[in-house]
N, C-alpha and C positions, 0 to 999 in steps of 0.2 A: 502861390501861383494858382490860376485860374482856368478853367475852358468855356469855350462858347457855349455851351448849355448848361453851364453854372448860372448864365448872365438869364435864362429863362428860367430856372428855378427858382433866381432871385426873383424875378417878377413874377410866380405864381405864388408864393409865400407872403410877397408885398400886400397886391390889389388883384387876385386872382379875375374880379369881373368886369375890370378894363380894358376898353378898347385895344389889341393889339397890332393886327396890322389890318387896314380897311383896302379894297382891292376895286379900283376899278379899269374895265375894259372898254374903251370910249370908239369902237368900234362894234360892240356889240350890245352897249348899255350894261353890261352886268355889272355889277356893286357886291360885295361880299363882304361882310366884316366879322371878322375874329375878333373874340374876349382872346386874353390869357389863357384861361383855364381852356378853351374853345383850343385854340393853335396848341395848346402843351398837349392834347388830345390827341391831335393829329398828329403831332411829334411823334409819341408814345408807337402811336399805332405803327406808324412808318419805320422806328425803328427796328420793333420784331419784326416787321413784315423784312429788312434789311439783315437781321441778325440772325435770325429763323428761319425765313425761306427762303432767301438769298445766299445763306452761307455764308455774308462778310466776314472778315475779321481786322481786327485791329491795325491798319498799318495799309489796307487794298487802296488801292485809287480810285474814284469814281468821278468822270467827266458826267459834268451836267450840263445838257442840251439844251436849258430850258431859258424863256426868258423873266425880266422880273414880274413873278407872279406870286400870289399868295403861297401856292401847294409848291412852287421854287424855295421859297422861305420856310416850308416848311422837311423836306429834303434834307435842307441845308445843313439844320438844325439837329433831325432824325440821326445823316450819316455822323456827324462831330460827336452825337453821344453814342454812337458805335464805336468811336474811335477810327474811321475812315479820312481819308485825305481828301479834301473835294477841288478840283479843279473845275470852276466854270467854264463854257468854251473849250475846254479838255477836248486833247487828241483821242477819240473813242479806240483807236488802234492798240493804244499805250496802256490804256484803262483797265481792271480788273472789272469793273459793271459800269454802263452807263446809263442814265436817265436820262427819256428824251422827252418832246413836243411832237405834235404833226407834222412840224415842217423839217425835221429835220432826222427823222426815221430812217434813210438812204444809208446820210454820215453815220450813225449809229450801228448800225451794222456791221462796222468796221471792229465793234468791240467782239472778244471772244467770248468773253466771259457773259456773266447774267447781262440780260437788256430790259427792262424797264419802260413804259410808254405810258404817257398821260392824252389825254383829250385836250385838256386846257379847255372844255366846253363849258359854260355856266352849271355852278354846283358841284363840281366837279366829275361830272357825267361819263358814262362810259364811253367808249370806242362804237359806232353802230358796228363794226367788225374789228375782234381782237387783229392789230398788225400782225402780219406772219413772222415768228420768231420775236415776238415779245411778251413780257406780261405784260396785262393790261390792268395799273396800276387801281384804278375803281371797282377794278373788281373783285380785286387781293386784299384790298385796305379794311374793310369794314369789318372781316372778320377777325383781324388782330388784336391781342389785347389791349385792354386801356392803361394799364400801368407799365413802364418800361425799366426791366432789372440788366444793365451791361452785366455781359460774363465775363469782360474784363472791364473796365472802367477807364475813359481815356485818359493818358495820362497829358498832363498840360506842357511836356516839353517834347513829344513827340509832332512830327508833321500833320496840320490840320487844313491847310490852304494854298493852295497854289495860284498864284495870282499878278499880274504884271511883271511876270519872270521873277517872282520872290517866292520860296517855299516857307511858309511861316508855321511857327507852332502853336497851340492850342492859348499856350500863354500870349504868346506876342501877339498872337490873332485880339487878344483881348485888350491888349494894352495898347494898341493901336484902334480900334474902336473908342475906346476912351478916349485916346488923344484929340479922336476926328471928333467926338459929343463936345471933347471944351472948345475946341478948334469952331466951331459952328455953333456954340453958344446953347447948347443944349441942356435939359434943367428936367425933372423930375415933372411930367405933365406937359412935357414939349409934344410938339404934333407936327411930322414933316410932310410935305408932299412932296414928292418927288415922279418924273417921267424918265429916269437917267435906268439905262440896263445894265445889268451884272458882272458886264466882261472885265471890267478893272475894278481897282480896289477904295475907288473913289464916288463909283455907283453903287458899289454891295454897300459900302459906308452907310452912303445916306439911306440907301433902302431899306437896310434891316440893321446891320450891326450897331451905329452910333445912336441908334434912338433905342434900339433894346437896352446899350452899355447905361442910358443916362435916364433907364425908367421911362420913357419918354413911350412913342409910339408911332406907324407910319401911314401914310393915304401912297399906295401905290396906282400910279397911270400907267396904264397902256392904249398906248395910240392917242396921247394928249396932245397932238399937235392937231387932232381935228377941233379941241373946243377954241372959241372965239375968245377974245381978251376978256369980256362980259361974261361968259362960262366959266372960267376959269376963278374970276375973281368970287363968283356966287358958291364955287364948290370950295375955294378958301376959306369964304363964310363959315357956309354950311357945316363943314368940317371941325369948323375951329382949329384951322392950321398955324401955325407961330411960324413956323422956316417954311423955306420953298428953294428946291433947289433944282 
């Protein structure tokens, strides 16, 4: 058996300086793209800053507020190698820490435990003012280490996902990833694009888990219903996208 951040190790061991997940925001123009080795960076970092500053431990819940974005993918990934349960869309009431977005700071609040806050601004950019009563997640990140040691290590049959009323474990979460890569025809150098957000388990599929599971790789949109059918098909091109979902 398996966990979700097995399936990133396996692809930083693979082809460490390939494309991993490409980000763009078609509302504000920003384009980001992560290598492997780039995103497992960010993992690392986010973990101790979750394991260390935050005080998680194995088995806490964390409702994520955010929607599909690069530094969301990257969370994801962070909490599952802490051993954390991540609910998307997660009731922040319920939550032991939640991670939030700007627009949804209010709901957040609700959680007791740690609160966590992103910008979502191009680069990952700070808060021009930390929110009141959160960390301000750009500003905590940079100084965390680059290699990430769990003090405990997740195990792969404890809860890792909560998700269209399913609670799955680190294993299942992975074998069902697998399922959705053959399911969608997915291959070793596949390139998805996708505009689908995270709230069920058929959007996180395409957006990050079935193209990590199959080596593959993702172009995530936000706010791609502003490009035009001619847009659209040029950033196919350009990308070298294979699926589109």
């Amino acid at each position: 058996m398996t966990t979700p951040e097995r399936l990133l190790s396996d692809a930083l061991s693979t082809d460490p300086t390939r494309p991993l997940v490409t980000y763009y925001d078609d509302a504000t123009g920003e384009r980001v793209e992560l290598s492997v080795a780039t995103f497992a960076n960010w993992v690392a970092k986010t973990a101790n800053l979750i394991q260390d500053e935050l005080a998680a431990e194995p088995g806490d819940r964390l409702a994520v507020l955010l929607p599909a974005h690069w530094q969301s993918a990257v969370w994801l990934l962070a909490a599952w190698s802490t051993g954390l349960v991540v609910e998307p869309g997660g009731d922040p009431a319920a939550a032991d820490l939640v991670v939030t977005g700007p627009d949804t700071l209010d709901a957040a609040r609700a959680c007791t435990g740690a609160r966590v806050a992103l910008s979502l601004r191009p680069l990952g950019a700070r808060f021009p003012a930390p929110p009141e009563g959160f960390m301000d997640y750009a500003v905590e990140v940079p100084g965390q280490g680059d290699r990430f040691i769990a003090y405990q290590p997740a195990d792969p049959g404890a809860p890792a996902l909560v998700t269209d009323g399913m609670e799955l474990t680190g294993a299942e979460t992975v074998h069902r990833a697998r399922a959705a890569a053959e399911r969608m025809g997915l291959h070793p150098g596949a390139r998805v694009l996708t505009g689908r957000g995270w709230e069920d388990w058929e959007g996180l599929a395409a957006g990050l888990l079935a193209p990590l599971a199959a080596g593959g790789s993702v172009v995530l949109c936000r706010h791609l219903d502003r490009l035009s059918p001619d847009e659209l098909d040029k950033r196919r091109t350009d990308e070298r996208v294979t699926h589109s979902v």
